[in-house]
C-alpha positions in Angstrom: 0.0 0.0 0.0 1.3 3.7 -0.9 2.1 5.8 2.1 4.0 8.7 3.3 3.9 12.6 2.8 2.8 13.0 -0.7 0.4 10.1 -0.8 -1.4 11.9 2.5 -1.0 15.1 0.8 -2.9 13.4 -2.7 -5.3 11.9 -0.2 -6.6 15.4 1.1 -7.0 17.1 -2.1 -10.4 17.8 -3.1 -11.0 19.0 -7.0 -14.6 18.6 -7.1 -14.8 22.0 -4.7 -12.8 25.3 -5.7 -9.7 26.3 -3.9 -7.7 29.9 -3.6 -4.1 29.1 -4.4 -5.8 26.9 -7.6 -8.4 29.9 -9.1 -5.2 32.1 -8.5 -3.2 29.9 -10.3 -5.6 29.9 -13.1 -5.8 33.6 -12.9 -2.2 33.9 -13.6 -2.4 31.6 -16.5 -0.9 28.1 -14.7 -2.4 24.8 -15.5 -2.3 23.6 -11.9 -6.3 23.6 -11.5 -9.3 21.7 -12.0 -12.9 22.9 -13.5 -14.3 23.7 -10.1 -11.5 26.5 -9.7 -12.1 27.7 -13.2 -15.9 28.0 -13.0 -15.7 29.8 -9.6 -13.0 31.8 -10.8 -14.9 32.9 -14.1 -17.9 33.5 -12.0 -15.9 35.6 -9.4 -14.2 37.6 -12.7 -17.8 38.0 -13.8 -18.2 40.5 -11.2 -15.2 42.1 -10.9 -13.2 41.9 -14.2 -10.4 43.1 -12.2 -9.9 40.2 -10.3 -6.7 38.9 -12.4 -5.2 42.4 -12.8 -5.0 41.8 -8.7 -3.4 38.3 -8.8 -0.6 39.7 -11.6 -0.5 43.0 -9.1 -0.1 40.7 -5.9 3.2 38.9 -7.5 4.4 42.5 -9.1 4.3 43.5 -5.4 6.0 40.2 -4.1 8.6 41.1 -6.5 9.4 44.7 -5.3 9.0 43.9 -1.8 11.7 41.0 -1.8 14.3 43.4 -4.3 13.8 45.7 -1.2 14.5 43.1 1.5 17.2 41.4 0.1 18.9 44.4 -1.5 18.3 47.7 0.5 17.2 46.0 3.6 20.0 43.0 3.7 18.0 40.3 4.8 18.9 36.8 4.2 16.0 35.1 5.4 12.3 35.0 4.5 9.1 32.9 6.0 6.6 32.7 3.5 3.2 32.1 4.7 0.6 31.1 2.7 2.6 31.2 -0.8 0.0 29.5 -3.3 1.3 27.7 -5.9 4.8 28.0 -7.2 4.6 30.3 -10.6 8.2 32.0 -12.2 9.6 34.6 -9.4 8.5 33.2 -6.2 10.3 34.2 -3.1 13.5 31.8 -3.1 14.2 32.6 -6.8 13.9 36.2 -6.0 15.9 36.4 -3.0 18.7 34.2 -4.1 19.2 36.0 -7.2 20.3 38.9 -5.4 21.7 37.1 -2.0 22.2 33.0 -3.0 22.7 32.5 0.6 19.1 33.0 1.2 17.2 30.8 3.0 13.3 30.3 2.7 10.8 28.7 4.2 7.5 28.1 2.8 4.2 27.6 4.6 0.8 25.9 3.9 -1.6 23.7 4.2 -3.2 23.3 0.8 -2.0 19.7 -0.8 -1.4 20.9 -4.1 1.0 23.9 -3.1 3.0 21.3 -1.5 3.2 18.4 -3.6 4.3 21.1 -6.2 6.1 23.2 -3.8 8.4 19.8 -3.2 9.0 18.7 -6.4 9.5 22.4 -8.2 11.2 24.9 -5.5 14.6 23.4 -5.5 17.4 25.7 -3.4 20.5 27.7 -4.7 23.7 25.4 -3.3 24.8 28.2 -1.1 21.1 28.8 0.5 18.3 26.4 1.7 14.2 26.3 1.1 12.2 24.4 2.8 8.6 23.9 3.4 5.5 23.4 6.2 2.5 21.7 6.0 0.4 24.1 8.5 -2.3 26.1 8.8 -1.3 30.0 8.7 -3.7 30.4 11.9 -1.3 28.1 13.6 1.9 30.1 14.7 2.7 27.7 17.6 3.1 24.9 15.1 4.8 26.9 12.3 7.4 29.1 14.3 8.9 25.9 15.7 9.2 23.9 12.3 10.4 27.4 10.5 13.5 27.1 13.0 14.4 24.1 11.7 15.7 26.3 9.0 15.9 29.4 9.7 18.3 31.1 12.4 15.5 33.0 14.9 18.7 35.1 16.2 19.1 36.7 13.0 16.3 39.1 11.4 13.4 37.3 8.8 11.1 38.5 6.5 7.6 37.3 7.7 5.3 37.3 3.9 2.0 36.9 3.8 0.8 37.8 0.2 -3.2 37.8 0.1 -3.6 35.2 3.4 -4.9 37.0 6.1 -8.2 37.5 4.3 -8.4 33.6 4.7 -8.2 34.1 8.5 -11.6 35.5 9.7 -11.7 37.6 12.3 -13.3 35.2 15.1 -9.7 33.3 14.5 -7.7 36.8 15.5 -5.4 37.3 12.7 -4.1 40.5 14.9 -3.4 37.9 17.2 -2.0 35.2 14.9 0.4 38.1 13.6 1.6 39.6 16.9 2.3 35.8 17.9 5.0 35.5 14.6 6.0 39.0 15.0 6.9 38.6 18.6 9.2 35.8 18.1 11.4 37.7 15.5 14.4 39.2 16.2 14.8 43.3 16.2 15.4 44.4 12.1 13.1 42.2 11.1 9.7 42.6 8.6 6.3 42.2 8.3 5.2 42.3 4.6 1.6 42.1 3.6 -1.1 42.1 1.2 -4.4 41.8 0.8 -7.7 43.2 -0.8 -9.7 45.6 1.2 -13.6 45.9 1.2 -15.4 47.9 -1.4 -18.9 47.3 -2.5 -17.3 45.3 -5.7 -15.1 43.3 -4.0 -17.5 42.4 -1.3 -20.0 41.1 -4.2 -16.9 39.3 -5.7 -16.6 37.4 -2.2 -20.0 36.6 -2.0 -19.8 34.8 -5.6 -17.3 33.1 -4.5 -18.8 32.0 -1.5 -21.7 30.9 -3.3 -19.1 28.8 -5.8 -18.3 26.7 -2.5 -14.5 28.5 -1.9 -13.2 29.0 1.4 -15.0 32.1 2.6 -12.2 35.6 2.3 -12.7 38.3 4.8 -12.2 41.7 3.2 -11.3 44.7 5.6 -10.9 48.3 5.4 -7.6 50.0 4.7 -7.4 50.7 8.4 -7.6 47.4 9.7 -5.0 46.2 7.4 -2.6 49.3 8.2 -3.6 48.0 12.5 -1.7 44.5 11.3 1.6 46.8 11.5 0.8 48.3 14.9 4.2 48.6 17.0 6.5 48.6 14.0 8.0 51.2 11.6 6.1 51.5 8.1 8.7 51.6 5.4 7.7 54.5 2.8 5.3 55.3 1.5 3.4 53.1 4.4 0.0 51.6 3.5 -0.7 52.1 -0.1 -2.7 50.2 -2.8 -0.4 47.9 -4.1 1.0 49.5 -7.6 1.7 52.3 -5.7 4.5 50.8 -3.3 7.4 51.8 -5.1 7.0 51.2 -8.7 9.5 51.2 -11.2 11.0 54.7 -11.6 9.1 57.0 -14.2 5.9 54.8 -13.8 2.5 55.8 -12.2 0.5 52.9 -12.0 -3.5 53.3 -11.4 -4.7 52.2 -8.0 -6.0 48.8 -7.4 -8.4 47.6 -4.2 -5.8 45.7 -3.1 -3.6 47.4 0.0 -0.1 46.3 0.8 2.5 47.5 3.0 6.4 46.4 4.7 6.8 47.6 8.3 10.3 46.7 10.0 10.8 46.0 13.7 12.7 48.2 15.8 
């Protein structure tokens, strides 16, 4: 009989009912999804036509964020939580192009992230990646596992890209992110992203809800900028998320989508 991590992995995944990191894949154009994700996907698209200008904007942001950590900012390590599945530039590849001593770890709890996330996110030599099966609201099983890799002395790069909207707020993502942020090391960062409620987007969430996805919690630009309470806001802060420092002699349109990197003192 077949056992071990990938067969329990196989074993959990469900493609009859639509799932985040697979409509986002099929949003970016991957062929990692099933015709649940595309139907809920088209359906969520159907009501806000935006939708896939927010997943290419999400990994656009991803991209600047990590130039900034790993180049300005000098940090060599990164715990990504909540990563979807692996497309071109995700964080290792990014980081280690500029610093190939990197070291990532990745975190979640889909099956499909991680079978692919095993088999496709191979390390530089000089750096390491590695990878958790846990839930993001579950900091007291992840921080643990993430030190397995990654040197809790030295500052880290907390990413979470369009995941705390999966936490509702009965689960305390304030919480959840205090708990990680508390266990980092002074020059560290907090990086997120994640869409904010507007009348549109809330009627995008609701279809989606109604498609049988996991149910997203959209919150004002406040609440999102209260996730960096007790740590400094890199410029320019809380923005939408073309605006955090585009390329030079660019000025991208605003999106519903709010992102910010806040460092710890």
């Amino acid at each position: 009989m077949t056992s071990g991590p990938k067969f329990d992995l196989q074993a959990r995944l469900r493609t009859d009912q639509p799932a985040g990191a697979r409509m986002w894949d099929y949003l970016l154009g991957g062929k990692d999804n099933f015709a649940a994700d595309r139907a809920a996907a088209d359906a969520v698209v159907a009501r806000l036509p935006e939708m896939a200008e927010f997943a290419r904007a999400g990994r656009q942001f991803l991209a600047r964020a990590v130039a900034f950590l790993a180049g300005e900012a000098g940090i060599r390590q990164f715990l990504d939580v909540g990563p979807g599945l692996p497309t071109v530039s995700n964080t290792h590849e990014l980081a280690q192009r500029i610093a190939p001593e990197s070291r990532v770890v990745y975190v979640d709890n889909d099956p499909l992230v991680l079978v692919h996330a095993r088999a496709l996110l191979t390390s530089s030599p000089e750096g390491a990646t590695d990878y958790i099966d846990a839930d993001a609201r579950d900091p007291e099983k992840i921080l643990p596992a993430a030190a397995a890799t990654l040197d809790f002395s030295r500052p880290i790069a907390v990413m979470m890209i369009g995941i705390l909207g999966h936490i509702p707020d009965e689960d305390d993502p304030a919480g959840i992110v205090r708990t990680i942020v508390d266990a980092l090391p002074s020059g560290s960062y907090l990086v997120i992203n994640d869409s904010i409620s507007t009348p549109q987007n809330d009627d995008a969430a609701e279809t989606a809800h109604r498609q049988g996805a996991v149910d997203y919690t959209l919150r004002t630009v406040e609440q999102i900028t209260a996730f960096f309470d007790g740590l400094e806001l890199v410029e320019p802060g809380v923005v939408s998320n073309p605006r955090w420092r585009p390329e030079p002699g660019t000025d991208p349109a605003e999106l519903a989508v709010y992102c910010g990197v806040a460092r710890k003192a």
